[in-house]
PDB file of N, CA, C and O in Angstrom:
ATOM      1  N   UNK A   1      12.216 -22.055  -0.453  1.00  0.00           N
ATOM      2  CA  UNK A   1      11.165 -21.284   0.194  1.00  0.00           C
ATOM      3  C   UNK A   1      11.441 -19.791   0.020  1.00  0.00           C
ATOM      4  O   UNK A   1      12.557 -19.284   0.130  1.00  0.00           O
ATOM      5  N   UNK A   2      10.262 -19.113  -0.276  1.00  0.00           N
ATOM      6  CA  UNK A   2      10.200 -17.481  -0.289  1.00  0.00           C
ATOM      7  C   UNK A   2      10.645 -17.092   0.745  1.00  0.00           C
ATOM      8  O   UNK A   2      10.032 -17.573   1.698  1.00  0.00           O
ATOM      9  N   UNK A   3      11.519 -16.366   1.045  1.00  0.00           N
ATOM     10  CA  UNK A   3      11.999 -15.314   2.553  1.00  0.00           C
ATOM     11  C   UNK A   3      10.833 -14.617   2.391  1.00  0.00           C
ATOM     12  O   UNK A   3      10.028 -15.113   3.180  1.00  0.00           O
ATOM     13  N   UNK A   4      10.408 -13.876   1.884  1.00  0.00           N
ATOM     14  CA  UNK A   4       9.119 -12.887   1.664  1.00  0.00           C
ATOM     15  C   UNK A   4       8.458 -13.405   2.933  1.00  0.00           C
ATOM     16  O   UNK A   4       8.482 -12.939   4.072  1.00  0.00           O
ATOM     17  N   UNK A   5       7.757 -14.678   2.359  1.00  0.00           N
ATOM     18  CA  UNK A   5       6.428 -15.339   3.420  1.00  0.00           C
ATOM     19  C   UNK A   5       6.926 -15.700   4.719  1.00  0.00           C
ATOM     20  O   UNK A   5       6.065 -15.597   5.593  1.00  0.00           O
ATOM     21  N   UNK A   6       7.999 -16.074   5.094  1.00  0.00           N
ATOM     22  CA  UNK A   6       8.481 -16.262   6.121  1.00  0.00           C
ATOM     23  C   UNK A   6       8.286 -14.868   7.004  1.00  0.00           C
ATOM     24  O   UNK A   6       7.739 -15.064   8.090  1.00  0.00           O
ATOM     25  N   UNK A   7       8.575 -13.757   6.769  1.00  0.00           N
ATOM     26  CA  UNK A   7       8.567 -12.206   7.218  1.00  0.00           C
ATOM     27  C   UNK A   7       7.017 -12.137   7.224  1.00  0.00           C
ATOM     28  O   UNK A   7       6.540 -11.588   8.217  1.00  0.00           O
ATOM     29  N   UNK A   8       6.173 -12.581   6.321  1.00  0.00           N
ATOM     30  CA  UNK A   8       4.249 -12.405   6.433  1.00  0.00           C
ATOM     31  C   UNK A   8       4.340 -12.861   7.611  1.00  0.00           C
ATOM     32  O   UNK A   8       4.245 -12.115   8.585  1.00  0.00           O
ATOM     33  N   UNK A   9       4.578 -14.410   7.733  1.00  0.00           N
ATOM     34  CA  UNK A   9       4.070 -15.124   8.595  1.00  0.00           C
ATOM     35  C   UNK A   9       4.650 -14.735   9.886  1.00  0.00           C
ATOM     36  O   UNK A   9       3.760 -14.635  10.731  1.00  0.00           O
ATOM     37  N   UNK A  10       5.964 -14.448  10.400  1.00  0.00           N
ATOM     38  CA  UNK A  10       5.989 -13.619  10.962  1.00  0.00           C
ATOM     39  C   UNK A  10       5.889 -12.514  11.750  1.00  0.00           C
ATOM     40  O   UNK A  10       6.327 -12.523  12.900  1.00  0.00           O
ATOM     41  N   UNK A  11       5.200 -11.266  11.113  1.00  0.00           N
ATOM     42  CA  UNK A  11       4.730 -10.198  11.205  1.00  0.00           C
ATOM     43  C   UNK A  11       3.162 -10.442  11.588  1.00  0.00           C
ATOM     44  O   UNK A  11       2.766  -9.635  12.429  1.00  0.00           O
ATOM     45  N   UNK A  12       2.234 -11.344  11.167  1.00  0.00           N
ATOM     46  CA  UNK A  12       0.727 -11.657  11.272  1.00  0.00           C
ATOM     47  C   UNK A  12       1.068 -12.894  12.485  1.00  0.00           C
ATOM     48  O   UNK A  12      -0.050 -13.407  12.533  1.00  0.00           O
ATOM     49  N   UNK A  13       1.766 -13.543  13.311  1.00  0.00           N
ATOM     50  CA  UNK A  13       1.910 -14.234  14.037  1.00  0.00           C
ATOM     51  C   UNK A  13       0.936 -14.033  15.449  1.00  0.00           C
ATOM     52  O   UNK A  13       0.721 -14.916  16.279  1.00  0.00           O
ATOM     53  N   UNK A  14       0.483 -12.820  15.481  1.00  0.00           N
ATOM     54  CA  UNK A  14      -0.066 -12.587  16.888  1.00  0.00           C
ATOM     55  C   UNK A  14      -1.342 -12.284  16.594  1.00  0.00           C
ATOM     56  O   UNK A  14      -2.293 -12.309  17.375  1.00  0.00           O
ATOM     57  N   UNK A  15      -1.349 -11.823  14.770  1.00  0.00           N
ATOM     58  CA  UNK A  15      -3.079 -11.951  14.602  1.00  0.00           C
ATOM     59  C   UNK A  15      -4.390 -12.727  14.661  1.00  0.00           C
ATOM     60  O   UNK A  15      -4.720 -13.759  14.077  1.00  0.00           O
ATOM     61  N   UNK A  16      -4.940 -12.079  15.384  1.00  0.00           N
ATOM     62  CA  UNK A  16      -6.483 -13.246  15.727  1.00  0.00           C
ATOM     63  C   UNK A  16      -7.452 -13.214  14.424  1.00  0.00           C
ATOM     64  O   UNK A  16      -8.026 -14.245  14.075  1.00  0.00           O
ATOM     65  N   UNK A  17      -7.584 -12.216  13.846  1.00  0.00           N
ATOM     66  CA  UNK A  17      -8.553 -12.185  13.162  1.00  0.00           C
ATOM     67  C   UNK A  17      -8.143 -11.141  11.411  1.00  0.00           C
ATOM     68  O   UNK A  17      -7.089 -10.517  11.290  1.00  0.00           O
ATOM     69  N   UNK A  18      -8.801 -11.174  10.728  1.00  0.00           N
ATOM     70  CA  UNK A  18      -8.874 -10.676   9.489  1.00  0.00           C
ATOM     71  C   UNK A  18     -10.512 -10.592   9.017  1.00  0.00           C
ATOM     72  O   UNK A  18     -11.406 -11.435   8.943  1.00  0.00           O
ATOM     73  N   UNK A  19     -10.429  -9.053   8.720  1.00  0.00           N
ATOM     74  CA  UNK A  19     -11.661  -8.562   8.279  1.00  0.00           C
ATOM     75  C   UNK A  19     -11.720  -8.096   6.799  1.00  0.00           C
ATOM     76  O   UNK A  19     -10.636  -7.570   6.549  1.00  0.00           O
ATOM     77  N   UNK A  20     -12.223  -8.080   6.128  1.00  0.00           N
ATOM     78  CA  UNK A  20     -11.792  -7.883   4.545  1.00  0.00           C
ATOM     79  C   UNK A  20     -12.985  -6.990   4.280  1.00  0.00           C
ATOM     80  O   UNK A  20     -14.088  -7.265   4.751  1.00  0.00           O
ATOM     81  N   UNK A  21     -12.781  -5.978   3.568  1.00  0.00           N
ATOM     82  CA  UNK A  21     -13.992  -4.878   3.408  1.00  0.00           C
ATOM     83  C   UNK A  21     -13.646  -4.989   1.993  1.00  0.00           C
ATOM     84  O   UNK A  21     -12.501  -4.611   1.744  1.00  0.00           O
ATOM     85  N   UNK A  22     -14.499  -5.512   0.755  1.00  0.00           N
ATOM     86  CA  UNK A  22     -14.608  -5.712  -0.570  1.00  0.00           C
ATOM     87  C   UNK A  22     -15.738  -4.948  -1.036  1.00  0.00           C
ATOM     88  O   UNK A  22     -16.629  -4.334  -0.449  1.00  0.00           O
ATOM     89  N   UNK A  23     -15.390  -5.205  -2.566  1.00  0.00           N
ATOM     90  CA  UNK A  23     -16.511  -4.806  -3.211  1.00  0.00           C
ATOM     91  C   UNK A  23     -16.067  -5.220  -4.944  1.00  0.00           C
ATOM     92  O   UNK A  23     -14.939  -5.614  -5.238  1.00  0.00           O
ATOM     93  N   UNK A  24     -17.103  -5.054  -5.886  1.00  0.00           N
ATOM     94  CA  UNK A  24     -16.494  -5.108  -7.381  1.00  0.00           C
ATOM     95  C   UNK A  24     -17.037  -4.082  -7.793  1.00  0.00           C
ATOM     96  O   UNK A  24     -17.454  -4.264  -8.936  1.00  0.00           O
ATOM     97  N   UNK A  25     -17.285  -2.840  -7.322  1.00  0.00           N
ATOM     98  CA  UNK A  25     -17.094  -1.752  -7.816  1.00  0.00           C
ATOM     99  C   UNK A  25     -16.520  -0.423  -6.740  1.00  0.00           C
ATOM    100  O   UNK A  25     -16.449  -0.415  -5.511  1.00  0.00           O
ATOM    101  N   UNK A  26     -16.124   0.759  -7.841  1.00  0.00           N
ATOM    102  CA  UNK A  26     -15.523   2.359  -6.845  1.00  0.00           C
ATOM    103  C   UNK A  26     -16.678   2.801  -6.983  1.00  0.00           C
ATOM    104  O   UNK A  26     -17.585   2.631  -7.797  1.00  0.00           O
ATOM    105  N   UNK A  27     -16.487   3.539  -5.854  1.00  0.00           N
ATOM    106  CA  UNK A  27     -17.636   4.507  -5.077  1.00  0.00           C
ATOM    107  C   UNK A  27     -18.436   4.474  -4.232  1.00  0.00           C
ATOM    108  O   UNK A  27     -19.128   5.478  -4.060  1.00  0.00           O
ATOM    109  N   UNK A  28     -18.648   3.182  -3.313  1.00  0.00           N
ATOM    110  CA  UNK A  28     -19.686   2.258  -3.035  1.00  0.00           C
ATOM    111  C   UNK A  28     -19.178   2.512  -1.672  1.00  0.00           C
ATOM    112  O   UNK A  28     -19.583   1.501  -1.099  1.00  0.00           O
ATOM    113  N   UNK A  29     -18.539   3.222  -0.762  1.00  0.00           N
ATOM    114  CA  UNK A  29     -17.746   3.497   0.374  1.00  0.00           C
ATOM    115  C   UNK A  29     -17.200   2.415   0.871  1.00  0.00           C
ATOM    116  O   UNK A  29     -17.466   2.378   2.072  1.00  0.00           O
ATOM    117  N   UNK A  30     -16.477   1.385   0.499  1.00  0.00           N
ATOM    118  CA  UNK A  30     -15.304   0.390   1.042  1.00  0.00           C
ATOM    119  C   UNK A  30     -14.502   1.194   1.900  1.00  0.00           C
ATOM    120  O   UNK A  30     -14.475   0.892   3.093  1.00  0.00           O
ATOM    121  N   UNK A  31     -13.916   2.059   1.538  1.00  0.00           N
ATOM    122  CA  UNK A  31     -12.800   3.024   2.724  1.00  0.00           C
ATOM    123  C   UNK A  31     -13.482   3.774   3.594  1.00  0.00           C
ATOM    124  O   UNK A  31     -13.081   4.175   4.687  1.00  0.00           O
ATOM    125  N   UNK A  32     -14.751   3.998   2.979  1.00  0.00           N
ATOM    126  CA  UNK A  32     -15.021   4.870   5.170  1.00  0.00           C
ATOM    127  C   UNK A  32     -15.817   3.468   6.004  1.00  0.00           C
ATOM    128  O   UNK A  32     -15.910   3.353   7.226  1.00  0.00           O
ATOM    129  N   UNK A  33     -16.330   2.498   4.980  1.00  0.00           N
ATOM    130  CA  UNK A  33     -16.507   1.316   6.027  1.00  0.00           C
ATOM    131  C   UNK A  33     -15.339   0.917   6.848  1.00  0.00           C
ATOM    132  O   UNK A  33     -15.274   0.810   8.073  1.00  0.00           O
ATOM    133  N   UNK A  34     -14.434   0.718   5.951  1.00  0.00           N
ATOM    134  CA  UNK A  34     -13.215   0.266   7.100  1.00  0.00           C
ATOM    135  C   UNK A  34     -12.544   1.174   7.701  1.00  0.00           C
ATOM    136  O   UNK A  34     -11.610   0.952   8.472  1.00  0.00           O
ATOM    137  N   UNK A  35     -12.915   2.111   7.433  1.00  0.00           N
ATOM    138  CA  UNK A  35     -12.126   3.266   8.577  1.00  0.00           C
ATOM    139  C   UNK A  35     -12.539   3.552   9.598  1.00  0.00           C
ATOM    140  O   UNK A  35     -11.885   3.976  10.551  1.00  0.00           O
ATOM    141  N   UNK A  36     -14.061   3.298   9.525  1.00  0.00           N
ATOM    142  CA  UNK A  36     -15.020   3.568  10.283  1.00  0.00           C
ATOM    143  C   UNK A  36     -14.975   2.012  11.378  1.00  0.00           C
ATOM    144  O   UNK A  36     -15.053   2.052  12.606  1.00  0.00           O
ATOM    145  N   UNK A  37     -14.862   1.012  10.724  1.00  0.00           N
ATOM    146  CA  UNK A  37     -14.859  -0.603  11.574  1.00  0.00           C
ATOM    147  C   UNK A  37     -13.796  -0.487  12.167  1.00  0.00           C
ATOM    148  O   UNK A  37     -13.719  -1.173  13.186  1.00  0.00           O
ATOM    149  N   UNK A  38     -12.674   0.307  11.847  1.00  0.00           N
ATOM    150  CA  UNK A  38     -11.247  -0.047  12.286  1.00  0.00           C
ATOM    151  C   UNK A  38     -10.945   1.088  13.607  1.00  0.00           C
ATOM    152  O   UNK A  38     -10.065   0.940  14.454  1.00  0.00           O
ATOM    153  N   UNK A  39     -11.785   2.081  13.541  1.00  0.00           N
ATOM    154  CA  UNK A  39     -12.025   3.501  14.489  1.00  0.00           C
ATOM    155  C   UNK A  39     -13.112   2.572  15.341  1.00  0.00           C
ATOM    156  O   UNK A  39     -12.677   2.736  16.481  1.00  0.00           O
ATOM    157  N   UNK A  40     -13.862   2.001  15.426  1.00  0.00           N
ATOM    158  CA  UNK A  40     -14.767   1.595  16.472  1.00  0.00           C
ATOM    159  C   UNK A  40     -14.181   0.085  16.907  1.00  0.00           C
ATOM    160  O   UNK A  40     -14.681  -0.380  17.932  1.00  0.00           O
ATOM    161  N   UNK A  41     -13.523  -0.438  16.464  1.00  0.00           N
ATOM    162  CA  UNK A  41     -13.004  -1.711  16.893  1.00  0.00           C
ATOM    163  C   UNK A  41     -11.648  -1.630  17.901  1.00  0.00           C
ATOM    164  O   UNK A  41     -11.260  -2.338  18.831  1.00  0.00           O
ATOM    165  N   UNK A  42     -11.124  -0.412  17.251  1.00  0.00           N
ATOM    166  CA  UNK A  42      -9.714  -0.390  17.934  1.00  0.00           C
ATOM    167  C   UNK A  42     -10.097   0.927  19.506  1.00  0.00           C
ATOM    168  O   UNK A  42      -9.197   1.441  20.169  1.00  0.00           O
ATOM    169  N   UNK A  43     -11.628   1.179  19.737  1.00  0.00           N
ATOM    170  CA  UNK A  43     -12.168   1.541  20.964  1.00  0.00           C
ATOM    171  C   UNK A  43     -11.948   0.334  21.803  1.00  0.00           C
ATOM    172  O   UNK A  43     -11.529   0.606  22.928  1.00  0.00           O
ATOM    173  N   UNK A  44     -12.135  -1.029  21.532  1.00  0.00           N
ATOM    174  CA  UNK A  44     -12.015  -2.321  22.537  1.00  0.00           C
ATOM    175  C   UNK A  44     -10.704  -2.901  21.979  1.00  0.00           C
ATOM    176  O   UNK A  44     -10.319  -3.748  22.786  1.00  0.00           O
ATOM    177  N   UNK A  45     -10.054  -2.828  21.182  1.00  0.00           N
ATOM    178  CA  UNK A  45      -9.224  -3.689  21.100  1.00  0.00           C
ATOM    179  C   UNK A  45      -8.112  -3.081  19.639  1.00  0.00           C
ATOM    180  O   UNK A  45      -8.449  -2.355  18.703  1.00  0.00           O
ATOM    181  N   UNK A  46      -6.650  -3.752  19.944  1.00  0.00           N
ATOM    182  CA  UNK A  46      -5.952  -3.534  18.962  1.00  0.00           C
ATOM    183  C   UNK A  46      -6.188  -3.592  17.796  1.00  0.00           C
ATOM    184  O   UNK A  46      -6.531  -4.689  17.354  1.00  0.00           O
ATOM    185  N   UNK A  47      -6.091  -2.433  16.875  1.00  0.00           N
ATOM    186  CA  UNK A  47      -6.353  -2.709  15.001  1.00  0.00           C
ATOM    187  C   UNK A  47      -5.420  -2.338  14.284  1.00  0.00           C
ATOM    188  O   UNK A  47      -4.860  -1.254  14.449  1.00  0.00           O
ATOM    189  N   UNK A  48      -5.122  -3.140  13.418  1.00  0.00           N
ATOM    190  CA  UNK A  48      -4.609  -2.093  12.086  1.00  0.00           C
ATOM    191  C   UNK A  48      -5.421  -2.293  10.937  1.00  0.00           C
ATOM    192  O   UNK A  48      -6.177  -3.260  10.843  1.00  0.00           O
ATOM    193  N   UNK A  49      -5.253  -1.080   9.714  1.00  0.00           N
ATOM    194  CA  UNK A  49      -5.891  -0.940   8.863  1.00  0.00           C
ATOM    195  C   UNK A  49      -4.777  -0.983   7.751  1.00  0.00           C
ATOM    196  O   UNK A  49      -3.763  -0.298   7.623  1.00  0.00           O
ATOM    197  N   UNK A  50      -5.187  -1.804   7.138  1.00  0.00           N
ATOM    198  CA  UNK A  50      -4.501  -2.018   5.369  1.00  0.00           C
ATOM    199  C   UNK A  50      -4.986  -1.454   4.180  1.00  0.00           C
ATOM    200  O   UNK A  50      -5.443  -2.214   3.326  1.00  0.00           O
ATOM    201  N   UNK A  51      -4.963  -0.366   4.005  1.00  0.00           N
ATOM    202  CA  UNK A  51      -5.586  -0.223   2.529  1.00  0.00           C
ATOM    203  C   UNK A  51      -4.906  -0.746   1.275  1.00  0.00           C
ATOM    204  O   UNK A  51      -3.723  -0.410   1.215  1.00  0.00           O
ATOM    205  N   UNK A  52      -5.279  -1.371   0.408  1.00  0.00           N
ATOM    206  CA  UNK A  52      -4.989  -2.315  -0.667  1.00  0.00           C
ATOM    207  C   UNK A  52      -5.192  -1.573  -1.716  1.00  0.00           C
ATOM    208  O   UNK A  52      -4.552  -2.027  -2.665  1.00  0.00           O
ATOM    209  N   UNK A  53      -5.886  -0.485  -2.029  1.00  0.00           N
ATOM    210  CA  UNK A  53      -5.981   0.062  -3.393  1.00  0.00           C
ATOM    211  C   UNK A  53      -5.179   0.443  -4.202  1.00  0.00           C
ATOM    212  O   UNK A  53      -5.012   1.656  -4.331  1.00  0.00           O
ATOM    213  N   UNK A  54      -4.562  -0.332  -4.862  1.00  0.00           N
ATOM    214  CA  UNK A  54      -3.185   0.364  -5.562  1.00  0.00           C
ATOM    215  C   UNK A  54      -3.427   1.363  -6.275  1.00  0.00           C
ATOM    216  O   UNK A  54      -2.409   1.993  -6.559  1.00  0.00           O
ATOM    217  N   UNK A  55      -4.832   1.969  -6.887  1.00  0.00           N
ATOM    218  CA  UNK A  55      -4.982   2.889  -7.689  1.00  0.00           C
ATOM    219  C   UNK A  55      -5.270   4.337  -6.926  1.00  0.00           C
ATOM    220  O   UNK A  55      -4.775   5.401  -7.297  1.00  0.00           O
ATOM    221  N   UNK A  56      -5.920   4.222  -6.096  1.00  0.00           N
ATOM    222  CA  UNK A  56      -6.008   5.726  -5.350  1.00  0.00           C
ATOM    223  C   UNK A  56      -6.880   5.172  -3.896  1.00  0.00           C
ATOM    224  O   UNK A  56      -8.087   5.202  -3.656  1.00  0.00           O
ATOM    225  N   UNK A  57      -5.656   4.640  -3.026  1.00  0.00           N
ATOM    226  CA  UNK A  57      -5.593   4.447  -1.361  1.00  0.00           C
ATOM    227  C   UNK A  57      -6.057   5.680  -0.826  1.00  0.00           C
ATOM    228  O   UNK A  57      -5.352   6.688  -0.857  1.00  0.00           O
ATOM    229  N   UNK A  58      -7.348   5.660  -0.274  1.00  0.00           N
ATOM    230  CA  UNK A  58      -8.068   7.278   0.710  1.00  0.00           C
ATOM    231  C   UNK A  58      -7.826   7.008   2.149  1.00  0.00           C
ATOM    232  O   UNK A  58      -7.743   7.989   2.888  1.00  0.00           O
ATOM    233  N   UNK A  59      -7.677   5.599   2.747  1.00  0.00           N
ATOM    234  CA  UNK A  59      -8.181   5.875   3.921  1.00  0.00           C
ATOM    235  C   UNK A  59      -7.136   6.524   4.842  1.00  0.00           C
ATOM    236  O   UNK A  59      -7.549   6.631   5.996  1.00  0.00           O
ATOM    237  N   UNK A  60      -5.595   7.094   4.588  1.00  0.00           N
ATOM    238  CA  UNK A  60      -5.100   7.975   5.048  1.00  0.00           C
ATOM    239  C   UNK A  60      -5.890   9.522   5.387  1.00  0.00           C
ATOM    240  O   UNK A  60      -5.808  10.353   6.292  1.00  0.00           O
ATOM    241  N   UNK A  61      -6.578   9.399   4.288  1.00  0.00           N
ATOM    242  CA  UNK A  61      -7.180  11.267   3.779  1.00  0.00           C
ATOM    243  C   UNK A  61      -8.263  10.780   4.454  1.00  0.00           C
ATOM    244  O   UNK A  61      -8.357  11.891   4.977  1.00  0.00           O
ATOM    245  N   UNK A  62      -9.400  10.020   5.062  1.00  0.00           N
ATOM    246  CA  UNK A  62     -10.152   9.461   5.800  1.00  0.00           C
ATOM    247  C   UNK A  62     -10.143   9.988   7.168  1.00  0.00           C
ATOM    248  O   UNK A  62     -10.956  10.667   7.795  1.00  0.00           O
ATOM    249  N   UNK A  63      -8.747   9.377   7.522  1.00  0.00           N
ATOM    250  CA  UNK A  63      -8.408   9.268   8.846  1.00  0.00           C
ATOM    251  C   UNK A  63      -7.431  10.554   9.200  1.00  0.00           C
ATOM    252  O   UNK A  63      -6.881  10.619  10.300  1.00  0.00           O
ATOM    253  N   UNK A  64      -7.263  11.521   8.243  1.00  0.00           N
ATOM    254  CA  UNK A  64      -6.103  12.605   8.956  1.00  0.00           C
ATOM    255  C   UNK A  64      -5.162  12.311   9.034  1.00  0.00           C
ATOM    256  O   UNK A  64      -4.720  13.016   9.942  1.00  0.00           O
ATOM    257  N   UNK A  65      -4.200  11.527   8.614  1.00  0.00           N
ATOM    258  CA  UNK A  65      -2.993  10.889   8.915  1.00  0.00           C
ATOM    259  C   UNK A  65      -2.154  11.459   7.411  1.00  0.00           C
ATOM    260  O   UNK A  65      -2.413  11.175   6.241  1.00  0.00           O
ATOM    261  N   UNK A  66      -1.224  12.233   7.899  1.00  0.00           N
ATOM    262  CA  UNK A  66      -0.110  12.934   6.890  1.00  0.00           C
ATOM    263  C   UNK A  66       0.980  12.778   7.607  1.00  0.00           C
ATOM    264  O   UNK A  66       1.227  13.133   8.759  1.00  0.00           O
ATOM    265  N   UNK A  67       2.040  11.835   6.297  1.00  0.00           N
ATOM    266  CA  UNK A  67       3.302  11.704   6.717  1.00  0.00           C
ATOM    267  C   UNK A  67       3.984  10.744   7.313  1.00  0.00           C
ATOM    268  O   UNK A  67       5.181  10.634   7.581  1.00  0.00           O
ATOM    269  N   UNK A  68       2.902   9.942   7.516  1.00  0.00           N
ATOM    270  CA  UNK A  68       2.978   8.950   8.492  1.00  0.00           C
ATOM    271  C   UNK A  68       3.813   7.293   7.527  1.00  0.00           C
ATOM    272  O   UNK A  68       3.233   6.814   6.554  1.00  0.00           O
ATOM    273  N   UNK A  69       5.185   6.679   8.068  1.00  0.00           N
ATOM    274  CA  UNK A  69       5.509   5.559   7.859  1.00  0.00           C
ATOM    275  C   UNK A  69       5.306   4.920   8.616  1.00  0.00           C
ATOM    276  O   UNK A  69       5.391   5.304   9.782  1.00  0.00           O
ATOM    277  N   UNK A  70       4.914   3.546   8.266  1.00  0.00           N
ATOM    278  CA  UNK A  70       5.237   2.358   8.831  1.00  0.00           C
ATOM    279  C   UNK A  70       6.483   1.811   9.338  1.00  0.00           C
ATOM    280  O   UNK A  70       7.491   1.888   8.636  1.00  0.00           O
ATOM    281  N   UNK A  71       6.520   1.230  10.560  1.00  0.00           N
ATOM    282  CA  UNK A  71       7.962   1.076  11.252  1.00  0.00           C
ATOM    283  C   UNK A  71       8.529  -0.593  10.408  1.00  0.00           C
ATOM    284  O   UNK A  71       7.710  -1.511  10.374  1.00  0.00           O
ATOM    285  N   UNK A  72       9.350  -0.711  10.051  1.00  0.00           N
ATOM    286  CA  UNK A  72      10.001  -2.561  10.403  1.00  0.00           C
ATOM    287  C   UNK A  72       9.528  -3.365  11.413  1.00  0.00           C
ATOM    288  O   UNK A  72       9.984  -4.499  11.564  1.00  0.00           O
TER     289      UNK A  72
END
């Protein structure tokens, strides 16, 4: 067995839900939709936001957030 997935499964253990903001093309605003779903959702309730774009991730520059790591 992967140690990897063991640490996913893990870490997502308390998650209720998964929202996926797609598309098959750039430019089409995927990142201020979810910045924007993830800013009005986390008004009622806990969120985090994942950006996945390995080629050029905005929703930091979205949201104002400089500098910022993720904890363990």
């Amino acid at each position: 067995m992967d140690p990897r997935l063991a640490v996913i499964e893990e870490r997502l253990e308390h998650v209720g839900r998964i929202v996926a903001v797609t598309g098959g093309k750039g430019g089409i605003g995927k990142s201020v939709i979810a910045s924007t779903l993830a800013l009005t959702l986390g008004e009622v309730m806990p969120v985090g936001l994942l950006d996945l774009d390995l080629t050029s991730p905005c929703d930091h520059l979205l949201l104002g957030v400089d500098g910022q790591f993720p904890e363990e």
